[in-house]
N, C-alpha and C positions, 0 to 999 in steps of 0.2 A: 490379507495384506502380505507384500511380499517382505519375504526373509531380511532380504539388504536392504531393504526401507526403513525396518524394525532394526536392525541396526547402529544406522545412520542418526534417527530418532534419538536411538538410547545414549547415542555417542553426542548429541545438541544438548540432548537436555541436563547431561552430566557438566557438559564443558558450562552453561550457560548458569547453572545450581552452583558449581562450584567456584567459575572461575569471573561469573559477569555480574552475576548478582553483589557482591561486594562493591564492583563499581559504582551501583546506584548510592554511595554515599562519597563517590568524589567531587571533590570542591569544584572540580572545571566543569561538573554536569550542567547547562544552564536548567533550572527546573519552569522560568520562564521567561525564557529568551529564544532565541533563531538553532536551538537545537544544539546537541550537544558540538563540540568544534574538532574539526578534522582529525587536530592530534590525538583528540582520548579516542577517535574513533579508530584510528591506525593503529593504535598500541593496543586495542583488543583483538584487532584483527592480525596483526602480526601472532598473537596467544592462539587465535581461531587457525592458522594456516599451522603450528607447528603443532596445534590437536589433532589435524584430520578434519576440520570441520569448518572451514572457512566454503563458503558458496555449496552446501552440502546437496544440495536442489541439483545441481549439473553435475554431472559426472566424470571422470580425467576426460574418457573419449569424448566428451562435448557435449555426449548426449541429455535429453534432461528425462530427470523422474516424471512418472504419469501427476496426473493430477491428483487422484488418491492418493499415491506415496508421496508425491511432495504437501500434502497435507498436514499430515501427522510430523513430519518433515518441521513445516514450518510452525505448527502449532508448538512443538515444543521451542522454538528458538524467542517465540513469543513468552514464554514464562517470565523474562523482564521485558522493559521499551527497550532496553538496550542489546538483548538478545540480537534482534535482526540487522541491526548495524555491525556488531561485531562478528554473528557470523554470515553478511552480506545477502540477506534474503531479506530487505527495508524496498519500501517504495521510495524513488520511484525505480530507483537500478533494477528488481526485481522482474518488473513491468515491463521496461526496459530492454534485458538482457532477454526474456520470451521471445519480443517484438524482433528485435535482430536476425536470432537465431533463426525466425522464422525466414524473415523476410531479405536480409542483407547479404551483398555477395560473397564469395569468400574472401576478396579484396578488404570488403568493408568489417568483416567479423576480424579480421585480424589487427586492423586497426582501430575501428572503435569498439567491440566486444570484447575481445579478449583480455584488456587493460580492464573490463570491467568484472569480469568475472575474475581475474586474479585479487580484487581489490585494491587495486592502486589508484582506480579511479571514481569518482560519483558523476551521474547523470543527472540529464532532468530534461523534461516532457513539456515542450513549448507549444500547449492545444488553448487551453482558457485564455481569455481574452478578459477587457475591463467591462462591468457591465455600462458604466457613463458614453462608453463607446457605444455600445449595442451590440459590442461583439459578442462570440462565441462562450457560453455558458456550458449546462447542461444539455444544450442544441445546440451542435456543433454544426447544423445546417447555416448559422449565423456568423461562421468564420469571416472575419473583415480582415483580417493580414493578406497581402498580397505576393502573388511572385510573378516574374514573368523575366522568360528568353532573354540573353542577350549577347549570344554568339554560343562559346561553350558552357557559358554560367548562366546560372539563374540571379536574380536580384530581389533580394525580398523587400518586405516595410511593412511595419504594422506595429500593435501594442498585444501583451501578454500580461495574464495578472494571473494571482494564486500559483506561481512554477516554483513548485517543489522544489527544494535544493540547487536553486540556478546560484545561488551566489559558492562561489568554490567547484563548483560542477566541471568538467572536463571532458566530457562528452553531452552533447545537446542533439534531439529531436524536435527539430520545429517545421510545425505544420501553417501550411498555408495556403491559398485558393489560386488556381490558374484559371485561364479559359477553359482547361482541359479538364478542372476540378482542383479537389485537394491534394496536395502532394505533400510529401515528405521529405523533409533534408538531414544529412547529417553533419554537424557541424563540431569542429574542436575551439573549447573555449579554456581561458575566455579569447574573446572576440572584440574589438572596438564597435562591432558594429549593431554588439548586442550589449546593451547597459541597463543594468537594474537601476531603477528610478528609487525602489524604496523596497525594504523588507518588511508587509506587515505584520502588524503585532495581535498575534492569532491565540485563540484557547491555548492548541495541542501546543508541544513544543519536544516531538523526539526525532523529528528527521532535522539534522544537519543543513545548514544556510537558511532554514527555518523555510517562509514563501514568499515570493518577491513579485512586483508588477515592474516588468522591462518593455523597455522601447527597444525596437529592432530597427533601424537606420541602413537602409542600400547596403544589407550584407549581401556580399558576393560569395553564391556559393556554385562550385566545379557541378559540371551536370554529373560526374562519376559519383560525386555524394550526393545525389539524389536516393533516397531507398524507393526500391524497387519501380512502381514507373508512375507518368504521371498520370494527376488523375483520377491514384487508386486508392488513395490517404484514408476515405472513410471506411475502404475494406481493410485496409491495414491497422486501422484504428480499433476495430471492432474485435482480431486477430488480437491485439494487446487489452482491449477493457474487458471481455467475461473473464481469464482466469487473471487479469490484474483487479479486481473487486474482487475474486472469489481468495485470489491469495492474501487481502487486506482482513477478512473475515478470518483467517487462519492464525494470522499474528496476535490480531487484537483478542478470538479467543483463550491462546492460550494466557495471555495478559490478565484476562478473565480468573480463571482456571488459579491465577497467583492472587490477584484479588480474593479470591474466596477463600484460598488456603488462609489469607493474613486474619482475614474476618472470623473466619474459627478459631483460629487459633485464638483469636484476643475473645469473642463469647463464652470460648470454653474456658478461658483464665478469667478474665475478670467476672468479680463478682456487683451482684446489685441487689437489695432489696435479701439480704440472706442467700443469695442462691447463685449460680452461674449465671452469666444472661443467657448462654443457651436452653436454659430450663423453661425461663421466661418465652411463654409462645407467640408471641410478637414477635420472639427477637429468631429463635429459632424454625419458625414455618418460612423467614423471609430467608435462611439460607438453606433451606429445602427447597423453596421453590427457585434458587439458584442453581442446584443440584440439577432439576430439570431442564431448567431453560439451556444449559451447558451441556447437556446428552441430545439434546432436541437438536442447537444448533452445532455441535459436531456431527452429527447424522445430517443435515442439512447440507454442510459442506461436502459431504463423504458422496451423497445423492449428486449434486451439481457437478463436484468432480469427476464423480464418472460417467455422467453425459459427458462432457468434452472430453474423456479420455475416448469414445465413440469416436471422434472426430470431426462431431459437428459446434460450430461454433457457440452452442449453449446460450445463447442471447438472454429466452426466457428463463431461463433457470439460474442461471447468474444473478437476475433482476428477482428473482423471486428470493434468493439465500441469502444475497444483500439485505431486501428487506427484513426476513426474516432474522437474520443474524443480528446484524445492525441494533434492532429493536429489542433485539431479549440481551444482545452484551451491556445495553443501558438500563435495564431492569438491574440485571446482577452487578454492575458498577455501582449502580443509586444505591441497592441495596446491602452493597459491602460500607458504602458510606455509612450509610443511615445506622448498621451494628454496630458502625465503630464509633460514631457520635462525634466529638471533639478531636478526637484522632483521626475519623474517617477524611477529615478537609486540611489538616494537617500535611506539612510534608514529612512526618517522621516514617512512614511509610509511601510505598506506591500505589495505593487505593486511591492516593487526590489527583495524579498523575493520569493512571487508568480513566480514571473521570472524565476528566477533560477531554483524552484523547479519542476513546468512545466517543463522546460527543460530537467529538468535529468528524469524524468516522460517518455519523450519521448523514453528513453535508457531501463530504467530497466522494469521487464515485459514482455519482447520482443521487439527490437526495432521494430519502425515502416515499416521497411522494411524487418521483418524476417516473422513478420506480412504479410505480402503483399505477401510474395512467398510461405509461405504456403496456402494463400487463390489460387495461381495461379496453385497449385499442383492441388488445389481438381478439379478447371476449367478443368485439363486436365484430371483427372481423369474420371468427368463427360462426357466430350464429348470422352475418348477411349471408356466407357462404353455403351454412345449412342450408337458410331460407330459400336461396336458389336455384337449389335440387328439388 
């Protein structure tokens, strides 16, 4: 690992131990509401820019950290939920800020990037659709939102459900189908002609405006905010989801990684029955076997990451450390619950938080099981291809 990664690292996980963790006991935190609300989120990040550590993943010159270093990068800013909001490495801006960088002109990186990578503004990712519609799911082949020409603008219409952080959001990516395919816009909101219908009321609760199902009504958008061209949405799509799933696994590990610190520490203090309950081997092999599942799935990440730092788009590897991540962060979540008992469902800690948010982890990104049948596609793919030969 490089030098200035370990650094950077040491310098998140300081600011986030020292200065964010105290947060998780302010009063304006919602612990189950549409996520924490803009102000507390700006007055941590005002604290994150004068540490050196606000947006730590980009670099001054622009550039961004590989995938390994922003790893360990983000892993530690996950130590609390509140870590990646205050030092701006949260989904969806995360996701987000990748996408741009890759794909957006420098017209467009100045206007819509740049306000985001300073922190002054929140995004959000207009791809899921409702399913009562039959729109766009986990098969974005199913995109029912529309657009289409009409001189210098495009004109969209359609409905959107599950968007992350649209309500408060100031910069918006909304995806939609032409004759030419899917395309991509960039749009500043809000918008009158994008209106959230309702915020639903979801397990997690640490991304900001919480997740909303919006109607998009004849937004007129300049063909110059188009990202890049038309047509190309499902490659550009694909450009933003392996290391936006792989960097979701980063966060909610190190989330992990605090959950288990809390869960020792209360085994090793409390006692049961005459003894610690770490002595008790029930209580103790279940946070050993959290010990591994948390070196497993940081090795997992560390693998994935660096296929796409190669250069190739990591598709099946992203879909395999999801799964795999995904599934051993809710072993060591349940099992921090389950040491701590009455405390573990409690909010006197962030083990009932982590809980939950694992949880819905496991859903969005692709569930674990959409995960699985695309890797079982390529299985037969590879062996019709063998059989060929």
């Amino acid at each position: 690992m490089t030098q200035r990664a370990l650094e950077i690292a040491e310098r998140v996980e300081r600011f986030v131990r020292e200065v964010v963790i105290p947060y998780e006991k302010d009063p304006r935190v919602e612990v189950h509401g549409h996520g924490p609300p803009d102000e507390l989120v700006q007055e941590m990040r005002d604290k994150a820019r004068a540490a050196g550590v606000l947006t730590p993943h980009i670099l001054p010159d622009g550039t961004h950290l590989t995938q390994r270093e922003t790893a360990i990068v983000l892993i530690r800013s996950g130590l609390s939920p509140l870590g990646p909001l205050a030092c701006n490495t949260m989904a969806p801006d995360e996701g987000n800020m990748y996408l741009l960088g890759h794909v957006a002109s420098a017209e467009q990186k100045a206007r819509f990037l740049q306000p985001l990578i300073d922190g002054h503004a929140r995004s959000a990712f207009f791809m899921t659709e409702p399913a009562e519609d039959g729109g766009a799911g986990s098969d974005p082949s199913m995109l029912k939102t529309e657009c289409h020409r009409d001189g210098n603008h495009w004109v969209i219409n359609g409905r959107k459900a599950f968007i992350t952080g649209a309500e408060g959001a100031k910069v918006g990516i909304v995806m939609a189908r032409s004759d030419e395919g899917a395309c991509m816009f960039l749009v500043d909101l809000p918008n009158p002609a994008i209106r959230v219908e309702r915020l639903l009321d979801t397990i997690d609760s640490s991304m900001p405006g919480g997740h909303a199902v919006v109607s998009i009504e004849n937004l007129r958008v300049p063909a110059s905010d188009m990202l890049g061209e038309a047509g190309e949405g499902f490659k550009y799509a694909q450009i933003r989801l392996s290391p936006a799933r792989l960097s979701h696994c980063m966060r909610w590990l190190g989330s992990c990684i605090r959950a288990q610190e809390i869960a020792s520490d209360y085994a090793c203090r409390r006692m049961a029955f005459s003894k610690p309950l770490i002595d008790h081997e029930g209580v103790g092999f279940m946070l050993a076997e959290n010990m591994i599942d948390i070196k497993q799935a940081e090795l997992m990440i560390d693998w994935a990451a660096g296929v796409l730092d190669t250069g190739s788009l990591g598709t099946v590897e992203s879909s395999m450390a999801k799964v795999a991540v995904s599934e051993a962060l809710m072993r060591i979540a349940d099992k921090c619950v389950q040491v701590m008992g009455g405390t573990g469902v409690s909010g006197d800690t962030i083990v009932e938080q982590v809980f939950r948010e694992v949880r819905a982890f496991r859903i969005y990104d692709g569930p674990t099981e959409v995960h699985k049948w695309s890797l079982a596609k390529k299985i037969k793919r590879a062996h019709r291809d063998q059989a060929g030969q």
